[in-house]
C-alpha positions as CSV (number, residue, x, y, z in Angstrom):
1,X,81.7,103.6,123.1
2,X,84.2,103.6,126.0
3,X,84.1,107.5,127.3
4,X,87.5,108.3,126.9
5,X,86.4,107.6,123.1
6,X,83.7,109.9,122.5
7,X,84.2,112.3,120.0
8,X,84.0,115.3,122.1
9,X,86.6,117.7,120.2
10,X,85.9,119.9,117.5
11,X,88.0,121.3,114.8
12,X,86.9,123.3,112.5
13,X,87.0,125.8,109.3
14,X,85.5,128.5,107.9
15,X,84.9,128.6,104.1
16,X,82.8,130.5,101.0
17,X,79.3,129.0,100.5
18,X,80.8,127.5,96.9
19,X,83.4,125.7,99.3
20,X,80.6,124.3,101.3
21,X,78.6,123.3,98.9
22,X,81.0,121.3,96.9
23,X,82.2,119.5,100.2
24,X,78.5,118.4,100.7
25,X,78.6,117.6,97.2
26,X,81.2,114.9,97.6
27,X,80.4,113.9,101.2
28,X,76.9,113.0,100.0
29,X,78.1,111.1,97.0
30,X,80.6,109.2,99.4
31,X,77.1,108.4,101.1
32,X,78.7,110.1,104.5
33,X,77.7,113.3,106.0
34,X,79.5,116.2,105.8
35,X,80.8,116.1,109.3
36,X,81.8,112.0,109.0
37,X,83.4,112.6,105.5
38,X,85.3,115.7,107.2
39,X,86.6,113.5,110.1
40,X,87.4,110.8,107.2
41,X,89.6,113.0,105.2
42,X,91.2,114.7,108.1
43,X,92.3,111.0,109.5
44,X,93.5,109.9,106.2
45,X,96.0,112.7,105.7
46,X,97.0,112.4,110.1
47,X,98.1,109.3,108.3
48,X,100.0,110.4,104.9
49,X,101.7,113.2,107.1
50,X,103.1,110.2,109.1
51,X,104.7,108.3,106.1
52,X,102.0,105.5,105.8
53,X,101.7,105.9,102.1
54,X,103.4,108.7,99.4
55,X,100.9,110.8,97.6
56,X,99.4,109.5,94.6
57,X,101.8,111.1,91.7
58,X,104.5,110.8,94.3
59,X,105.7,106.9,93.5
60,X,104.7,106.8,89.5
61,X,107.0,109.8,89.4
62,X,109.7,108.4,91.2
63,X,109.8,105.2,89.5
64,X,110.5,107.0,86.1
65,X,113.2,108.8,87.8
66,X,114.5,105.8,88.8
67,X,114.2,103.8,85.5
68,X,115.7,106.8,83.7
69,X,118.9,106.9,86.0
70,X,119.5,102.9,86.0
71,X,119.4,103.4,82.3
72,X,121.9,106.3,81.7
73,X,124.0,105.0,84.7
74,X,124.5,101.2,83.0
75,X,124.5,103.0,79.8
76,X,127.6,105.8,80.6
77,X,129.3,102.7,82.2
78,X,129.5,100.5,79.3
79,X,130.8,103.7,77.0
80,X,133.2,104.5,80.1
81,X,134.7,101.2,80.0
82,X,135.0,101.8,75.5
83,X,132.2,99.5,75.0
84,X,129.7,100.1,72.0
85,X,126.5,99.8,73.0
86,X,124.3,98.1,70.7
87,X,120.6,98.6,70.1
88,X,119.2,95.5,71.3
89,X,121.6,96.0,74.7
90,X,120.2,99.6,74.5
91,X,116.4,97.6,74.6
92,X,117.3,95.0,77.3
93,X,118.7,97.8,79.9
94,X,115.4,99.5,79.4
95,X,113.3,96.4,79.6
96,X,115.0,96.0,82.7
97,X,114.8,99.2,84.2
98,X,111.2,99.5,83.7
99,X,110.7,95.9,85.5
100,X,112.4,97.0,88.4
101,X,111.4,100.6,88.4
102,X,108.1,100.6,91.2
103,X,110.2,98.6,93.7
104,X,113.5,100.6,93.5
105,X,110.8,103.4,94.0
106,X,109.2,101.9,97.0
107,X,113.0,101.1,98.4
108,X,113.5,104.5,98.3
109,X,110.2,105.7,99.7
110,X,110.8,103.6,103.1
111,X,114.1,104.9,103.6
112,X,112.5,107.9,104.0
113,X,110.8,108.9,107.3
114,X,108.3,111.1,106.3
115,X,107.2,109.1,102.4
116,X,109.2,110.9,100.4
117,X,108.5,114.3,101.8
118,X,109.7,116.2,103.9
């Protein structure tokens, strides 16, 4: 290892012996140790806090959202324009909306600098 690479900077925390314990817990069935599955964790959210990837209930979330408002949007356009909308119309705007629901989420996550928060 190159020496303007060595790990020569420290950061730490202090926490209750139960805290402790239950990140040795996890570190050791990870098969790290603590200190290894500490730097792991602590690199993996740098990342997240720069917009690499949203946060696990961020995107499922999102896409419902989505799926819901191309639904009621095509929906209240059809009325607006004194169309009846039938059942099986009703069906095939959902189908839709739920195939296209994960990418219109992910479109709208990378228009967003920080992955969807801020």
């Amino acid at each position: 290892m190159a020496a303007d690479q060595l790990r020569n900077r420290t950061v730490g925390s202090k926490m209750t012996e139960s805290e402790y314990e239950k990140l040795v817990a996890v570190a050791e069935r990870d098969g790290l140790t603590l200190g290894e599955w500490c730097r792991k964790v602590l690199l993996a959210q740098a990342s997240t806090t720069e917009g690499t990837k949203p946060i696990a209930t961020e995107q499922p979330l999102l896409a419902e959202v989505m799926a819901l408002r191309t639904i009621l949007l095509n929906a209240l356009f059809r009325l607006a324009q004194g169309a009846v909308l039938t059942t099986e119309e009703l069906d095939r705007l959902i189908e839709r909306a739920d195939g296209e629901r994960f990418e219109r989420a992910q479109e709208r996550f990378a228009e967003v600098p920080t992955g969807g928060r801020s």
